[in-house]
VOPAGU-2260 file (C-alpha; in pm, 1 decimal, decimal comma):
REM VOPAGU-2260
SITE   aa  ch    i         X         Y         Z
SITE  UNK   A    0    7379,9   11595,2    2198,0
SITE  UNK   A    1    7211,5   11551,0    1833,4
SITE  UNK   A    2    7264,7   11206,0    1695,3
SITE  UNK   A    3    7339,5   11099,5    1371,3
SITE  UNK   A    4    7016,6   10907,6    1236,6
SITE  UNK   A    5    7112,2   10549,7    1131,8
SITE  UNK   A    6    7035,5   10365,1     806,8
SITE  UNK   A    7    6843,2   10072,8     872,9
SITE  UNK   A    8    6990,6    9789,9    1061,3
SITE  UNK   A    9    7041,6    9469,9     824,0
SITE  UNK   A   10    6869,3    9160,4     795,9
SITE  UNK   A   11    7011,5    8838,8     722,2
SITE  UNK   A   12    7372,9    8906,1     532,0
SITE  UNK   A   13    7453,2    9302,8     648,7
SITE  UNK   A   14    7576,3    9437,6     355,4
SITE  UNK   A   15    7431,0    9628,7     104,1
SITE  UNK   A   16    7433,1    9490,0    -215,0
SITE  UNK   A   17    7487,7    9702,7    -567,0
SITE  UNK   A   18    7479,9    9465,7    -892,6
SITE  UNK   A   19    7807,1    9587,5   -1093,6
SITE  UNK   A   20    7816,8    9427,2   -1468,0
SITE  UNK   A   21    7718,7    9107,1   -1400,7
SITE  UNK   A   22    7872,3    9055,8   -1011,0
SITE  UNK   A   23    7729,8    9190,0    -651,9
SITE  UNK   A   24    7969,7    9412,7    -474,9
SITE  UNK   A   25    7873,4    9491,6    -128,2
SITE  UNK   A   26    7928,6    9817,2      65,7
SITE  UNK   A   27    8014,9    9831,0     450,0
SITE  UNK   A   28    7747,5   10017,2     679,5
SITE  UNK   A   29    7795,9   10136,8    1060,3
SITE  UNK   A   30    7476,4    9954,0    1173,1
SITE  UNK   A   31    7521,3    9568,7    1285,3
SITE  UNK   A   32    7276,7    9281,0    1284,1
SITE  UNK   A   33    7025,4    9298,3    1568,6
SITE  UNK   A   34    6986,3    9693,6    1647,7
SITE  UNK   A   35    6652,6    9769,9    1636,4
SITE  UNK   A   36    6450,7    9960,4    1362,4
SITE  UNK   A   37    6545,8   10331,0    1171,7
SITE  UNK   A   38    6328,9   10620,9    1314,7
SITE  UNK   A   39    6131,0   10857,2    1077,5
SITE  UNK   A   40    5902,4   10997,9    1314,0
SITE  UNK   A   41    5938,9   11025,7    1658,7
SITE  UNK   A   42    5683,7   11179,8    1904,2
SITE  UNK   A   43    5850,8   11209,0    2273,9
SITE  UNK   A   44    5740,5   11359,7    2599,8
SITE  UNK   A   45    5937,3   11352,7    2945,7
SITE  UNK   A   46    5894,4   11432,9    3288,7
SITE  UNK   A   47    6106,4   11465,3    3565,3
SITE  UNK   A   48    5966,1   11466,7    3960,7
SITE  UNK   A   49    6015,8   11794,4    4159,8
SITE  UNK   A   50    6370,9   11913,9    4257,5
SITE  UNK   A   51    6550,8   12181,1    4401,6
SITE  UNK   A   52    6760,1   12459,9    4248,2
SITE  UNK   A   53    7025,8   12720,2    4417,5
SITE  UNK   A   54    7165,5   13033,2    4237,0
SITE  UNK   A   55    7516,9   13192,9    4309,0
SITE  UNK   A   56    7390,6   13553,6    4148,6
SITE  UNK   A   57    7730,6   13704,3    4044,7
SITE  UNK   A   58    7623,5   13966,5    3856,2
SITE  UNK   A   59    7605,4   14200,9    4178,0
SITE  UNK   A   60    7855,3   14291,0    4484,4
SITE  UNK   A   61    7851,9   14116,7    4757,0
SITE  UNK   A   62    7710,7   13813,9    4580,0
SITE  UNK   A   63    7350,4   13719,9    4604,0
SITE  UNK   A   64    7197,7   13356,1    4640,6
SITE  UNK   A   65    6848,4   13211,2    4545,5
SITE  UNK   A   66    6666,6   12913,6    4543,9
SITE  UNK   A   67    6368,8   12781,2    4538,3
SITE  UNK   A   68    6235,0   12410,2    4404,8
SITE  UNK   A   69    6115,3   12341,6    4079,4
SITE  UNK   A   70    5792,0   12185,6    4056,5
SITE  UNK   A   71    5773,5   12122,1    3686,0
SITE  UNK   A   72    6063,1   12015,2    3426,9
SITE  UNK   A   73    5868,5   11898,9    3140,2
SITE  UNK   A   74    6023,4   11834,5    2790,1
SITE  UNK   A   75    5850,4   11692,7    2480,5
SITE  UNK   A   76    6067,7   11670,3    2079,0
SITE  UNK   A   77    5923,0   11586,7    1742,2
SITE  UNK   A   78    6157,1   11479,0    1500,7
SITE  UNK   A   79    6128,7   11351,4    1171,1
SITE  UNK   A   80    6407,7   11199,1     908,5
SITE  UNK   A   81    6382,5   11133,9     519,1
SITE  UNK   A   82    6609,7   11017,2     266,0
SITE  UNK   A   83    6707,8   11214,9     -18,8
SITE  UNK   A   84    6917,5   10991,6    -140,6
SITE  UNK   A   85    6929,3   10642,0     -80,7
SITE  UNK   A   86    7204,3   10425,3    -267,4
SITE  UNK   A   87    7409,6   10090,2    -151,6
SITE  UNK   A   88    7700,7   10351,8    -212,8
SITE  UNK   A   89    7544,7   10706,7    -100,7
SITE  UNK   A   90    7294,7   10763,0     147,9
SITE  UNK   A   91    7198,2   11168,9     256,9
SITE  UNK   A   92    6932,8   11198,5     522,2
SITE  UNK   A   93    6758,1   11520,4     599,6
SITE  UNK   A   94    6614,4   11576,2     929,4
SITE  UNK   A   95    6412,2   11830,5    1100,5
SITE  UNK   A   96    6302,7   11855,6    1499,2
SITE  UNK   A   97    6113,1   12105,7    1719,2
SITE  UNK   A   98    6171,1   12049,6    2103,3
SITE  UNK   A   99    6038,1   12235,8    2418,5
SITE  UNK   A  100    6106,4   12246,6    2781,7
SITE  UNK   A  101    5914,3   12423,2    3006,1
SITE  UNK   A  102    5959,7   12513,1    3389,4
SITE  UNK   A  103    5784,3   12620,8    3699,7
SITE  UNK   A  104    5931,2   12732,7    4017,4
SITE  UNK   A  105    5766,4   12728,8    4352,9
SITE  UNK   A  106    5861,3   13082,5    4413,8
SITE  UNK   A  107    5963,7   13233,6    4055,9
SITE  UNK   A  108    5989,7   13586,4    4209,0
SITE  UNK   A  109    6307,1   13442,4    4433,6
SITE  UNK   A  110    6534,7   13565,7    4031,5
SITE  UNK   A  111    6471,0   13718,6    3767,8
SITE  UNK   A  112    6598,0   13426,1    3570,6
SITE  UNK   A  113    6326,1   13199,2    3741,8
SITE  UNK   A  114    6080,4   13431,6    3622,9
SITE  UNK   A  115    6197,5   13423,5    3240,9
SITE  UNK   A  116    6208,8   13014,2    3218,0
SITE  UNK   A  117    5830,0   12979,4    3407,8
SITE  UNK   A  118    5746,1   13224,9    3130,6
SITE  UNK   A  119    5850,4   13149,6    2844,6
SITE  UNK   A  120    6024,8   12823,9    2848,7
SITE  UNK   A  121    6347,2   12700,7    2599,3
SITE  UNK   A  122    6271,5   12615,9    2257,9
SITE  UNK   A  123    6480,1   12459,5    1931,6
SITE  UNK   A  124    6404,1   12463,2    1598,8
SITE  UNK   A  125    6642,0   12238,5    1432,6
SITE  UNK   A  126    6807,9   12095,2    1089,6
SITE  UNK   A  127    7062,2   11863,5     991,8
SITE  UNK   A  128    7208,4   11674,1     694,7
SITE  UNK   A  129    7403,7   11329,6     739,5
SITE  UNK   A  130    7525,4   11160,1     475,8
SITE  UNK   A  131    7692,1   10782,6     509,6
SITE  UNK   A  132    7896,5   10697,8     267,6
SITE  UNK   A  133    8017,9   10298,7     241,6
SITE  UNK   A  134    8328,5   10268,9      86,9
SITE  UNK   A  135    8393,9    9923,0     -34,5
SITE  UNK   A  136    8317,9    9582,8     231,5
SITE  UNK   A  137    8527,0    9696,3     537,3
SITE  UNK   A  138    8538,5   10068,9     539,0
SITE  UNK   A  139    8234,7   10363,5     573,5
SITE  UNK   A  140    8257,6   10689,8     698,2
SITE  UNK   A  141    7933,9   10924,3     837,2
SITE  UNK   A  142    7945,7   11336,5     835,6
SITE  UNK   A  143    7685,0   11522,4     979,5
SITE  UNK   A  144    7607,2   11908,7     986,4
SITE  UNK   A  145    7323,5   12038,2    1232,8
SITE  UNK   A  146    7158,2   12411,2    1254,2
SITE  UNK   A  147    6960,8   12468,4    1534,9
SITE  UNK   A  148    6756,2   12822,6    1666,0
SITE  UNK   A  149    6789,8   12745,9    2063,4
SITE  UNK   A  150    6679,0   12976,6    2333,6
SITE  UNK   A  151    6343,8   13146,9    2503,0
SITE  UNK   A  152    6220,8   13355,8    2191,7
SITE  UNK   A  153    5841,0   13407,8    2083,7
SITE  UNK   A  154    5814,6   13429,5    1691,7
SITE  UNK   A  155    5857,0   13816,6    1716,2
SITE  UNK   A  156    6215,3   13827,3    1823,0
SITE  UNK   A  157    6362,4   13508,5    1650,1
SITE  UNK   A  158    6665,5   13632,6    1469,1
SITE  UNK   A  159    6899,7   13368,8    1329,4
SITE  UNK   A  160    7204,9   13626,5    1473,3
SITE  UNK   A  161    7116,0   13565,3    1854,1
SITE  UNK   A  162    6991,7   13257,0    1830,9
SITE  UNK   A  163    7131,4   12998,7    1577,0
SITE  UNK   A  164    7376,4   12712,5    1747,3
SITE  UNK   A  165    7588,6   12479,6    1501,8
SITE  UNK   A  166    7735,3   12136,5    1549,4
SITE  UNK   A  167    7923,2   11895,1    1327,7
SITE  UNK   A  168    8094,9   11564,7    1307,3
SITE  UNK   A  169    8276,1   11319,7    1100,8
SITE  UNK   A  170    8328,4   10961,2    1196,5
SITE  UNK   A  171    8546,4   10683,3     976,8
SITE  UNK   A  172    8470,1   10372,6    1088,6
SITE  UNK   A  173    8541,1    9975,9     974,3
SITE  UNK   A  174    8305,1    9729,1     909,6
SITE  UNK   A  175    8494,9    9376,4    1084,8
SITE  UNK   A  176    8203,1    9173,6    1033,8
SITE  UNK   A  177    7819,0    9153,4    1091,6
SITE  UNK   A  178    7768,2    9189,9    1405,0
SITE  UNK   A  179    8076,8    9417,1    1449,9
SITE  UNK   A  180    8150,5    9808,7    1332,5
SITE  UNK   A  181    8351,4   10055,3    1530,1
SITE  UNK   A  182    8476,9   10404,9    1440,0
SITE  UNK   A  183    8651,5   10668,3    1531,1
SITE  UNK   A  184    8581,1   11075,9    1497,4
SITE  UNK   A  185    8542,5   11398,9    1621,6
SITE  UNK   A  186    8232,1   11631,3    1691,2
SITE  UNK   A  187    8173,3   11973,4    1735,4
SITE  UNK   A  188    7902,2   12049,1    1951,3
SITE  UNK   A  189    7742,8   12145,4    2279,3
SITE  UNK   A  190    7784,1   11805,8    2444,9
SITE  UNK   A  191    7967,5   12008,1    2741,6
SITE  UNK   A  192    7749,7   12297,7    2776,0
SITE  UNK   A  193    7980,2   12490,6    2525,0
SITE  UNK   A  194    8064,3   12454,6    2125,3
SITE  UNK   A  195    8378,5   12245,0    2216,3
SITE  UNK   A  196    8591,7   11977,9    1955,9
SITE  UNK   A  197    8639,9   11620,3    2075,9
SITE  UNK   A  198    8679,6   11303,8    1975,9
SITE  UNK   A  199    8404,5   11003,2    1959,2
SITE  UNK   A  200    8459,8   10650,7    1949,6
SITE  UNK   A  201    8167,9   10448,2    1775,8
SITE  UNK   A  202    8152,6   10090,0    1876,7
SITE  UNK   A  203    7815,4    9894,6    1731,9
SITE  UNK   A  204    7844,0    9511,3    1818,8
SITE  UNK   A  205    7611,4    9205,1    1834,9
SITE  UNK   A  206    7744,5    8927,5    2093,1
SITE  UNK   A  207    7517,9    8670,0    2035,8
SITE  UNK   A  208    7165,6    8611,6    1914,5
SITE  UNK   A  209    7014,1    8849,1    2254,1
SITE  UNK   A  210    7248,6    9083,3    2392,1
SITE  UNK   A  211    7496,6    9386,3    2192,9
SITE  UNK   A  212    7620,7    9703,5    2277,8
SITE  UNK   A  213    7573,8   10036,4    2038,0
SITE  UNK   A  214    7762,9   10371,7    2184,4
SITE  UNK   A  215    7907,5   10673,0    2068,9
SITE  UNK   A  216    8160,1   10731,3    2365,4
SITE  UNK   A  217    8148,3   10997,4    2528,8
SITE  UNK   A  218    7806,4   11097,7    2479,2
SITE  UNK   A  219    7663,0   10753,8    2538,3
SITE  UNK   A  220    7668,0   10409,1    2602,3
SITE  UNK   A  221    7406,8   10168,0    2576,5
SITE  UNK   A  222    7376,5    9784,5    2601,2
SITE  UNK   A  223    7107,5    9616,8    2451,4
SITE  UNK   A  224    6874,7    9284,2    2516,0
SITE  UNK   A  225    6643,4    9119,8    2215,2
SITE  UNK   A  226    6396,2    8975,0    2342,6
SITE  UNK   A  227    6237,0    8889,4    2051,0
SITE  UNK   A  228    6213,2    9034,6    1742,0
SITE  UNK   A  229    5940,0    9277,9    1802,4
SITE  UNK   A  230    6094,3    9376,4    2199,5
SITE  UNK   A  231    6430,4    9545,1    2264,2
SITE  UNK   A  232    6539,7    9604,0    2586,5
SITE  UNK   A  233    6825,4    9878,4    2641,4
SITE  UNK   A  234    7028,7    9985,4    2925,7
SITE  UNK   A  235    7325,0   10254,6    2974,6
SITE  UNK   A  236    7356,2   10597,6    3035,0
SITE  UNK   A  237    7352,1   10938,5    2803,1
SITE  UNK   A  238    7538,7   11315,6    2817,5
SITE  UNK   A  239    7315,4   11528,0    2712,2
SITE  UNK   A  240    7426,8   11900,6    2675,6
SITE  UNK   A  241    7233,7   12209,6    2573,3
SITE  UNK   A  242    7304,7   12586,5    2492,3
SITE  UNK   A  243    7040,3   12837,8    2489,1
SITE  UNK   A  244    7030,4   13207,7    2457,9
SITE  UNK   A  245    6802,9   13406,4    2702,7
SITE  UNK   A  246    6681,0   13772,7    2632,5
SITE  UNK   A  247    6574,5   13867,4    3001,2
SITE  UNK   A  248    6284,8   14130,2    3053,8
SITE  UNK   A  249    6482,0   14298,4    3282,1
SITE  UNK   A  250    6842,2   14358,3    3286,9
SITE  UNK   A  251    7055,9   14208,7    3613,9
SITE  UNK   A  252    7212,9   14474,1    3861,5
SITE  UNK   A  253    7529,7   14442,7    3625,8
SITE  UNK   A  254    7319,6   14578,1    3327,3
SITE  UNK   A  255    7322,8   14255,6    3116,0
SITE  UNK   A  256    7014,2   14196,6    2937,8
SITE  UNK   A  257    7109,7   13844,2    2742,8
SITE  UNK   A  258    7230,3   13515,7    2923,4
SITE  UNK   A  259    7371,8   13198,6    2757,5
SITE  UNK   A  260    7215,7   12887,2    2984,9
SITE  UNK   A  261    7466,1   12599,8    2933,1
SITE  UNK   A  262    7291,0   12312,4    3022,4
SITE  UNK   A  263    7489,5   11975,7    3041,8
SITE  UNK   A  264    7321,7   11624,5    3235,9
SITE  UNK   A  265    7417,9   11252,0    3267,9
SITE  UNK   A  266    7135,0   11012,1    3249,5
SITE  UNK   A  267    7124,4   10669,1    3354,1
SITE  UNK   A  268    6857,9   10475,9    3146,3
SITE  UNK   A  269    6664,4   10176,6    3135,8
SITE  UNK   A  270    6392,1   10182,3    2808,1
SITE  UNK   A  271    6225,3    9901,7    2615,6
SITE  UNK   A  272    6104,4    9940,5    2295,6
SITE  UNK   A  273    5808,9    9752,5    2127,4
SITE  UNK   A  274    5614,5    9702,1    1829,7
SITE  UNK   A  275    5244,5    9808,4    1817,0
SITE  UNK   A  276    5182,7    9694,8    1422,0
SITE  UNK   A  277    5408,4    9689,3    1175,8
SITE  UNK   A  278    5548,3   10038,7    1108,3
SITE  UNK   A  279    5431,3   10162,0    1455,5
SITE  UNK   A  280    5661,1   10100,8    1784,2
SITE  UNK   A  281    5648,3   10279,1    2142,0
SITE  UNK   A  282    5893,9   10336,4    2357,4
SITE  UNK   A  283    5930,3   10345,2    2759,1
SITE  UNK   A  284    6165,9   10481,2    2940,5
SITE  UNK   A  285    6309,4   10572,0    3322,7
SITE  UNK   A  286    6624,8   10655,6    3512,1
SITE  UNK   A  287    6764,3   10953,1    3694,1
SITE  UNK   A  288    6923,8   11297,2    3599,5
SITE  UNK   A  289    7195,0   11422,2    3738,5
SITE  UNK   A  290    7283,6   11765,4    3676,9
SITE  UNK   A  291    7646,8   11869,7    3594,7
SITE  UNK   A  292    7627,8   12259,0    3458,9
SITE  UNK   A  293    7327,4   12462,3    3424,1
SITE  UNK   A  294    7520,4   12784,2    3458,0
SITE  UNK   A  295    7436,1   13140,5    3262,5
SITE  UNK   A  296    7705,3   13317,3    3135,4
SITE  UNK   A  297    7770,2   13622,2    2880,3
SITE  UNK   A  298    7839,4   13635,5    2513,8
SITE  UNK   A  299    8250,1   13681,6    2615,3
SITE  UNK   A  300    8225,4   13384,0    2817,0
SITE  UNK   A  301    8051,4   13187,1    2584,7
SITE  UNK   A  302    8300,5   13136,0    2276,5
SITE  UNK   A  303    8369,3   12804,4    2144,3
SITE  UNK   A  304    8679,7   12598,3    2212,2
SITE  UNK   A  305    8918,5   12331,3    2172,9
SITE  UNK   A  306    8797,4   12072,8    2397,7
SITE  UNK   A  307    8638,2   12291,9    2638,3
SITE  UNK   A  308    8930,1   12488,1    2749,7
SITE  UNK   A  309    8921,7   12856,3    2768,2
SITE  UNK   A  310    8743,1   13122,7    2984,5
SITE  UNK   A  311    8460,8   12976,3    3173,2
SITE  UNK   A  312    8400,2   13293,8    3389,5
SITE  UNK   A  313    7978,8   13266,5    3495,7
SITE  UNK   A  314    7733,8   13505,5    3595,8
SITE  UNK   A  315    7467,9   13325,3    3757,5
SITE  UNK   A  316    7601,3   12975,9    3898,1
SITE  UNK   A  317    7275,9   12735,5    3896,0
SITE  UNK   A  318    7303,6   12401,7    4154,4
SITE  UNK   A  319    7016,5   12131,3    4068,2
SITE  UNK   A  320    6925,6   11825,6    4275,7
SITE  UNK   A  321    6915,1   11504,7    4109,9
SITE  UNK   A  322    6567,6   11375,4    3986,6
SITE  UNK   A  323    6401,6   11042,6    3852,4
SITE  UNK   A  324    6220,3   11103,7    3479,8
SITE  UNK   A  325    6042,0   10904,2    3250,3
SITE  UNK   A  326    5926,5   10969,7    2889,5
SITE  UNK   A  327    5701,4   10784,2    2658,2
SITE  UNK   A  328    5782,9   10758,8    2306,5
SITE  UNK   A  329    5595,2   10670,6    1962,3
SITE  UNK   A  330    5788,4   10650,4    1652,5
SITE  UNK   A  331    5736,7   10533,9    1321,9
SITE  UNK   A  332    5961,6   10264,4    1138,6
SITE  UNK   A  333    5957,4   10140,3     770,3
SITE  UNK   A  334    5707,9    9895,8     701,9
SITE  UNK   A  335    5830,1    9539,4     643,9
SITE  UNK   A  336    5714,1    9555,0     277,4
SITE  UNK   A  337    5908,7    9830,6     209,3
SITE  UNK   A  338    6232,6    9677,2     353,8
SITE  UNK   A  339    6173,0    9350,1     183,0
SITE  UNK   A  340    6112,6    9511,3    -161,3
SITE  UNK   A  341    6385,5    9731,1    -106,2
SITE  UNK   A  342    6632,5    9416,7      -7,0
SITE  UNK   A  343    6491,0    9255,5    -343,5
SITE  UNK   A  344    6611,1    9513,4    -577,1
């Protein structure tokens, strides 16, 4: 699932501060004291370890079966955020990301869906606009609009028709102190493998000096450990759900030529984050993905709903084994200048 990108968390005092004829008046943000640094650029590359894959093939009578094991799951994201406009009372943050994941299969001849992935792999071209929006001390809400091209194409057959996915959300939230903001919301996305409505909970909170929690329930969960201020530790889990379009090379024995892959995975994480110099950080991370859905299906089946009800008829029903990944990550962060001028004014 996309995530909203997060103003930076606050020093000493969490509020923003907006002199007003003569008096300060200070605006409520979602972010609490002690979450780590905003993101402008991030560089990230994962890798999962080899596991196995089984097909139901539908599309044929009697049904077929494949399988095979996948010896390469590779997936590596650039993303990069910049405000447009950044106000104690109005902040709108544009963001832009290319991802790609790539597969090989020990036997790619075993489908002809094997054979499109190991050549071509899944690609998305994405967009979004957030804007966060305090409200007075206590209250802030966050809306978010995201365009994204997602599927197997090479530059010649990118068409915005066939390929463009949309998501959304909306989140009001209260601001109880500074080390405490929750909010609740609803998204529209592909969390679930489908464009499906549901509601979020955001809960950001600092416990004491070392340990908080920041989630966005369902999609994920995360508890966090500062070790100082230059090492955070995090552990918790993620959803993470995709939707790509596939044009295949060569129709199945029903005649289709395009397939919707609806790709949905729970993660359990472990990942520590640390400072290189100044506006530079890394991060590390591990765990284990387990698959839930990585099913094609047609156009028909492929509709959005109202949280996720509706047909879920499949053509090709994929089974993956579970897997151990890791990923490395650099990212950029504002430079402490910067935040301390920008505290100043």
């Amino acid at each position: 699932m996309a995530q909203v990108y997060p103003p930076p968390a606050p020093m000493k005092g969490d509020t923003v501060v907006d002199d007003q004829v003569g008096k300060n008046r200070e605006f409520a943000v979602p972010s609490v004291v002690g979450m780590g640094p905003s993101k402008g650029l991030v560089l990230h590359y994962e890798r999962l370890s080899n596991f196995n894959i089984k097909s139901e093939l539908r599309d044929r009578e009697p049904q077929g079966e494949a399988s095979t094991t996948v010896t390469k799951n590779a997936r590596a994201f650039v993303k990069a955020y910049a405000p447009l406009w950044n106000h104690p009372h109005l902040k709108v943050i544009l963001g832009v990301n290319y991802d790609r994941e790539e597969f090989n299969f020990k036997d790619p001849n075993a489908s002809v869906l094997y054979r499109n992935l190991e050549d071509k792999g899944l690609k998305t071209i994405g967009t979004q606009l957030a804007v966060i929006r305090p409200v007075d001390a206590v209250h802030w809400y966050i809306a978010r609009v995201k365009g994204e091209l997602n599927g197997d194409y090479t530059s010649s057959e990118l068409t915005l028709k066939d390929y463009l996915k949309t998501s959304a959300e909306f989140i009001y939230g209260w601001k109880k102190s500074p080390t405490f903001a929750w909010g609740l919301g609803l998204q529209l996305g592909y969390t679930f493998g489908r464009q499906s409505l549901y509601p979020v909970l955001l809960y950001n909170r600092t416990f004491s000096p070392h340990w908080g929690v920041e989630s966005l329930f369902p999609a994920r969960v995360t508890f966090r450990y500062n070790a100082s201020p230059k090492t955070l530790l995090f552990a918790g889990y993620t959803v993470d759900g995709l939707n790509y379009n596939i044009k295949l090379r060569e129709p199945l024995q029903n005649g289709l030529r395009t397939l919707i892959l609806r790709e949905t995975e729970v993660k359990p994480r472990v990942r520590l984050e640390r400072e290189i110099y100044d506006f530079l950080w890394f991060g590390l991370e591990g765990g284990y993905r387990y698959n839930y859905s990585f099913n094609n299906v047609d156009q028909n089946s492929n509709a959005r709903s109202l949280f996720g009800a509706g047909s879920n008829d499949k053509t090709i029903v994929n089974t993956l084994g579970g897997a151990p990944y890791a990923s490395v990550e650099l990212f950029l962060v504002p430079p402490r200048k910067f935040l301390k001028k920008t505290i100043s004014k």
